[in-house]
Structures are given as C-alpha cells and as structure tokens.
C-alpha positions as CSV (number, residue, x, y, z in Angstrom):
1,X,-43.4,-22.9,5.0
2,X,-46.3,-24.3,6.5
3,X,-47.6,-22.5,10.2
4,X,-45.6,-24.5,12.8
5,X,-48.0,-23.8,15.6
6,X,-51.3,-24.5,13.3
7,X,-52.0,-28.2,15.1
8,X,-52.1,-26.3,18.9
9,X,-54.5,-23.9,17.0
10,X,-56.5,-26.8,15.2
11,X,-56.5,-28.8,18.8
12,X,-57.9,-25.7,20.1
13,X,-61.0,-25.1,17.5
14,X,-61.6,-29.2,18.1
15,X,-61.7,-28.7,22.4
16,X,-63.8,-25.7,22.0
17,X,-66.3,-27.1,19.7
18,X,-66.4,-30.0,21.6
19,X,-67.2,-28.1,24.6
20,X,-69.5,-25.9,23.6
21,X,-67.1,-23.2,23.4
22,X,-66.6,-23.2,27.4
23,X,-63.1,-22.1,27.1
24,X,-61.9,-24.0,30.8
25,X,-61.7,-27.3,29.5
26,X,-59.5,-26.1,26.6
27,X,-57.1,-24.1,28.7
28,X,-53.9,-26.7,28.6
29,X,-54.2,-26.0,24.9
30,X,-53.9,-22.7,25.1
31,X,-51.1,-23.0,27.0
32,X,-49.6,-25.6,24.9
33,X,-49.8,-23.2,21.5
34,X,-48.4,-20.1,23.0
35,X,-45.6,-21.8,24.3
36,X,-45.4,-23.2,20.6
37,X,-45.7,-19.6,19.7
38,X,-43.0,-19.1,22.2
39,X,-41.1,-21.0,20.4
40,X,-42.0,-19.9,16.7
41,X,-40.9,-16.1,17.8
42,X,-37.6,-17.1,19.3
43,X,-36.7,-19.1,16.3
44,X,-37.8,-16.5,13.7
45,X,-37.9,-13.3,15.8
46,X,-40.4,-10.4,15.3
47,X,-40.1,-10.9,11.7
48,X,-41.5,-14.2,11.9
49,X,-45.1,-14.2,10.6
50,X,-47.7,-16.4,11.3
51,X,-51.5,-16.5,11.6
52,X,-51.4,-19.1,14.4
53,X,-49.8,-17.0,16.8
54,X,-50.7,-13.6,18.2
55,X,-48.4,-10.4,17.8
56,X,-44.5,-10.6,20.0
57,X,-46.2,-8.1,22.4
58,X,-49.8,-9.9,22.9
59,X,-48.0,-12.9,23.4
60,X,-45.6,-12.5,26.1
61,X,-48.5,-10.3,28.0
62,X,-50.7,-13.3,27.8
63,X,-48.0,-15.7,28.8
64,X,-47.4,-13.9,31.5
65,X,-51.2,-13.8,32.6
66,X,-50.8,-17.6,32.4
67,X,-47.8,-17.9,34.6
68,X,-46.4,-19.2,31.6
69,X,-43.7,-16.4,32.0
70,X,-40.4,-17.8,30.4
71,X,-36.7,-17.0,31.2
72,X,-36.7,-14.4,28.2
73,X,-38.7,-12.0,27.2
74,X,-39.7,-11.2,23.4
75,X,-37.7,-8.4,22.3
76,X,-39.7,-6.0,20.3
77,X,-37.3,-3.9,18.6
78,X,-35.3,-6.9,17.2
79,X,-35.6,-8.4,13.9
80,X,-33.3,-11.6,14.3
81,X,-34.0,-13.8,17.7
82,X,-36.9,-12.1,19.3
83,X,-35.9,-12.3,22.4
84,X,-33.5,-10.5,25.0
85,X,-32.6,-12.0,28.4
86,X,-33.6,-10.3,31.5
C-alpha cells in the first residue's frame, strides 16, 4: 500500500525548500497533511502505520495546537477505527 498522506508530505519538503525553510509560508500544508493524517488514522486506526504521519497521540495534540481540533478525538487504546466521539 503506498503512504496515502506522502504528496501533503512531499508538498511540504517542496514549500520549505522553496522558502528557505521559513516554516510560515508552508503552514496551510501542514495543516492540509495532518488533516490527511486525520484521515489515514480514522480509516486504519492506531494500527495504521505510516511514515508520513506522526504517532495517534502527537497528532491529535498538534491538531489541536492548530485549531484544527476535529469532532473526534483519536482513541489510543483502540485497534479498529481510531477514534472515539466526545
């Protein structure tokens, strides 16, 4: 299975370099692959592996940073799903 979320990583190393590795320009990006993350977890649950993405945990911390805070949050202690509804 090829990594789902590796063009939002890709688009990031491109913005970045293009930059001069000033992260602000690039932030949308970010955005735009952890919600693709987001998306990968919920799918696949905590099971789900992929070197795009950072850990269940990581992510829904840095979503939340973001304001990028979803409707569920990433269950940690399931292996099917991923998340859990508040």
């Amino acid at each position: 299975m090829s990594d789902p979320c590796k063009r939002e990583a890709c688009d990031i190393q491109r913005c970045l370099l293009s930059h001069n590795y000033n992260e602000e320009p690039c932030q949308p990006l970010i955005d735009d692959l952890y919600r693709c993350c987001f998306k990968f977890y919920k799918a696949n649950g905590n099971g789900g592996k992929t070197p795009c993405c950072p850990m269940p945990d990581l992510l829904e911390l840095k979503m939340e940073q973001r304001n990028l805070k979803p409707d569920v949050n990433i269950d940690s202690s399931s292996t099917t799903g991923g998340f859990k509804k508040r």
